[in-house]
Each structure stands twice: as C-alpha cells, then as structure tokens.
C-alpha positions in Angstrom: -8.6 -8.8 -1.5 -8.6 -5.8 0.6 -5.8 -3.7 1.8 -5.6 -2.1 5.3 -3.3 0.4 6.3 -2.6 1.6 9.7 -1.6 5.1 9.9 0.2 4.9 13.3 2.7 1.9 12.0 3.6 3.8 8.9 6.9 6.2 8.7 6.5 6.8 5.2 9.3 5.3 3.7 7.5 5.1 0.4 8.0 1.6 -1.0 4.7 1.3 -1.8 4.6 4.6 -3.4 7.4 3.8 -5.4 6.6 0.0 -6.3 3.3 0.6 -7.1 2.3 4.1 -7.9 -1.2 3.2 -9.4 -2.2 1.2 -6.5 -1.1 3.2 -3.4 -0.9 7.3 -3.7 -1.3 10.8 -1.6 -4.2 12.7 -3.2 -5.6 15.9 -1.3 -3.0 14.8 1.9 -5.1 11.5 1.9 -3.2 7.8 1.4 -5.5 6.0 -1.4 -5.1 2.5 -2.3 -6.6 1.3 -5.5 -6.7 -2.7 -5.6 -8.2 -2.7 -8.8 -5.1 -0.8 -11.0 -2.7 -4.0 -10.3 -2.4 -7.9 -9.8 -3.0 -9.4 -6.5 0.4 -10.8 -6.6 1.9 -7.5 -7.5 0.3 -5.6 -4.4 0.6 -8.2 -2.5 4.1 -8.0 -3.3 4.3 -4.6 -2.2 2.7 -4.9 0.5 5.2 -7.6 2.6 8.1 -4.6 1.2 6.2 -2.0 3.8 9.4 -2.1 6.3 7.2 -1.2 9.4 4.2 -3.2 8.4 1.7 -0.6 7.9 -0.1 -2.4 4.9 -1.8 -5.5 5.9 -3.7 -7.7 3.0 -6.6 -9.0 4.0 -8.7 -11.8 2.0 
C-alpha cells in the first residue's frame, strides 16, 4: 500500500501527525510518510481522519 498526499488539499490540521507520529512527520520542512512503521489498518485509519482529504491510500 502506498500513500499519496496532495499538498494543495492539505490545511494542516495534523490528524495524521497526531494519530500516527511514526508514519506521517515534517522533517527538514518536508511531509514524510513512512508505511512501513504501522499496520495497514492503522494508517489507513488515519488516513480517512485527514478532514480535507489530502491523504489518499492507494493499493
């Protein structure tokens, strides 16, 4: 599973920061999403909780 994330749509609200800090993160001013530190269900999870839709799971 892959994650996409479309800058424009997001107004960094944070849910995925805050529901899963391993997974999604700002390092050096960059967004980085790391599949690999939690369950599919868990990010997937996270990702339908992105309240404009800016994370996207893709199979």
């Amino acid at each position: 599973m892959e994650v996409k994330f479309d800058d424009g749509a997001c107004q960094q609200a944070g849910e995925c920061v805050k529901g899963l800090p391993e997974v999604f993160k700002v390092v050096d001013n960059s967004f980085v999403i790391d599949t690999s530190k939690a369950t599919e269900e868990a990010i997937r999870e996270t990702v339908a909780k992105c309240p404009h839709g800016a994370l996207k799971c893709v199979d």
